[in-house]
N, C-alpha and C positions, 0 to 999 in steps of 0.2 A: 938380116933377113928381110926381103920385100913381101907388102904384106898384099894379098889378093883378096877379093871380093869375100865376105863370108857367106856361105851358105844358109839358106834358111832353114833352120835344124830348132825341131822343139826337144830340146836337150833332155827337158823333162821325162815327157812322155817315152824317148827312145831310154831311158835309163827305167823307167819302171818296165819294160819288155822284157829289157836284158837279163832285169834283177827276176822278173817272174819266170822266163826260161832258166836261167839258173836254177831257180828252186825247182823246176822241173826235172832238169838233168840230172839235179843231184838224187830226187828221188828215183829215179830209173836207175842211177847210180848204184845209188843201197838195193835196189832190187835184185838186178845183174851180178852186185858182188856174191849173194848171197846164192846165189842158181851157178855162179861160176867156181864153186868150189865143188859141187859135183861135176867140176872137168868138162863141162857140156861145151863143145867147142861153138855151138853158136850161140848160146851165151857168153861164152868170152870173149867174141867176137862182136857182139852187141856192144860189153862193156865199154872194148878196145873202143866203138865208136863215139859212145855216150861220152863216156874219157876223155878224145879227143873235141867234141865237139863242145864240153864243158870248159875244155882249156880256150879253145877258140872265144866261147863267150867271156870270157873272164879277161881275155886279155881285149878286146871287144869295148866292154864296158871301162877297161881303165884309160885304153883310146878316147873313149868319151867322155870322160873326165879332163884329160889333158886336151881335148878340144874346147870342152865347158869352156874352161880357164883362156884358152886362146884366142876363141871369139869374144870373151870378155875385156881381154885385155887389147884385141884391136878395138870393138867398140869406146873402151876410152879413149885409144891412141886418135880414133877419126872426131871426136868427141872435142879431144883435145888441140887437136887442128884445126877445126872449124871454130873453135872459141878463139884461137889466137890468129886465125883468118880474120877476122871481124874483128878483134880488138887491132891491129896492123892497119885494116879499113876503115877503124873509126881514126886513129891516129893521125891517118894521114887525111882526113875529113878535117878533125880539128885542124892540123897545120895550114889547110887552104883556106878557113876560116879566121886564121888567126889575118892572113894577108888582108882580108876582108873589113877585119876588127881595126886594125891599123889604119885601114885607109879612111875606115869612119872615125876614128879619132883623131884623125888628123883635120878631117871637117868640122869636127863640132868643137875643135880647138881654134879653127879658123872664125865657124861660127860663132862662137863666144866672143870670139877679140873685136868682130865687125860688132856685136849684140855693144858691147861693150864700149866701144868706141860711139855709136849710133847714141845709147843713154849717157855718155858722161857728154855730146854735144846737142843732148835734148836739152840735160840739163842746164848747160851756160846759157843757153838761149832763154830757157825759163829765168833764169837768176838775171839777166843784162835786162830783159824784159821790165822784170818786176822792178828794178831799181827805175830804170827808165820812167814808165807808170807812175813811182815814186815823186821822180822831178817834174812829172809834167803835174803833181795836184789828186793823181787818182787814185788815192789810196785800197778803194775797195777793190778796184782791177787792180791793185799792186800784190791786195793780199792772195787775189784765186789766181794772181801768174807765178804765185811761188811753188818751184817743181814740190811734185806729192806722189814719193815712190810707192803709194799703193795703186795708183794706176798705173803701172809699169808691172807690180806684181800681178793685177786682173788682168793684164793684156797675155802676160807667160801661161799664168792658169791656162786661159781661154784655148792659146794654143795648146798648151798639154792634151787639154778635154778633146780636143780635136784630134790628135794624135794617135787617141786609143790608153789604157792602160802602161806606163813605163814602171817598172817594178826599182829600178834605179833610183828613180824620183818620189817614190813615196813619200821619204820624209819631210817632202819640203812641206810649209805650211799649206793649210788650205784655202783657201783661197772663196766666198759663197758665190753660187752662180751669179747670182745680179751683179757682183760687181765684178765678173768677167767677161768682159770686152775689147774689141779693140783696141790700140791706143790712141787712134786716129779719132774717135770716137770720145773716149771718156776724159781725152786729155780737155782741162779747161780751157774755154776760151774767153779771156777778159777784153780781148778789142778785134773787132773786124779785121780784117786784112783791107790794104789801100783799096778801095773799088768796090766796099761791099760795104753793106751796112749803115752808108752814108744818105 
């Protein structure tokens, strides 16, 4: 069965009409029967009609019941289409999101390995440094060029902070404002570069 538009019908309301006609027919009913046993042929011709117009609403009101039920039962059916309209909708949202999710995990897998590579050749340079320092007599520049991965962790914070809230990252430590900064910035410097400082 194809279903059509439901009519707007207050089901209610047309059902207390039907049931308060009824009780009126029916009292015209016991009236008529009772006047038609003196043979009056327009009282029985009354009845004949009250009779029929009694059965009309009865059958009336049961119509309106099996419609009750019908509009009820498409309101689920459209109810339930539009829910699984939108769940189909969201499905195929996530699936083009997923292409999305992939192609950022592929960056920040890229990015980690560059991050990574970047801090393990900070670090040689810190450690060749320090020893360096070492041979040349400087001990106190030998000690502040020994790498200090807590400025590495203030320089990630700092980005973080920048970044906005990542609910991912929470757990990492915290990190206090002051000592997140750049690294370019917080990384020690125990000797000028050729040309400066001289």
């Amino acid at each position: 069965m194809t279903d059509v538009a439901t009519p707007e019908i207050d089901f209610a309301k047309r059902e207390d009409e039907l049931r308060a006609r009824l009780g009126e027919l029916e009292e015209q009913r016991q009236g008529l029967a009772l006047d038609a046993i003196g043979d009056a042929d327009n009282s029985r011709e009354q009845l004949a009609a009250v009779e029929s117009e009694l059965a009309e609403t009865a059958v009336e009101l049961d119509r309106l019941g099996l419609a009750a039920v019908e509009a009820e039962r498409r309101e689920a059916a459209a109810k339930a289409e539009a829910e699984s309209q939108a769940q189909q909708e969201a499905f195929a949202a996530a699936q083009h999101l997923q292409v999305e999710r992939e192609k950022h995990a592929k960056a920040i897998d890229e990015a980690i390995d560059e991050f990574v590579q970047a801090m393990r050749a900070h670090t040689d340079v810190c450690a060749e440094q320090h020893h360096l320092l070492l041979a040349a007599g400087q001990e106190a520049a030998a000690g502040v060029a020994r790498p200090r991965g807590f400025y590495i962790e203030g320089a990630f914070a700092l980005a973080m902070r920048k970044a906005g809230r990542l609910p991912a990252l929470e757990r990492l430590p915290m990190i206090p404002p002051m000592h997140q900064r750049p690294l370019v910035e917080s990384d020690p410097k125990p000797v000028s570069p050729p040309g400066k400082g001289e």
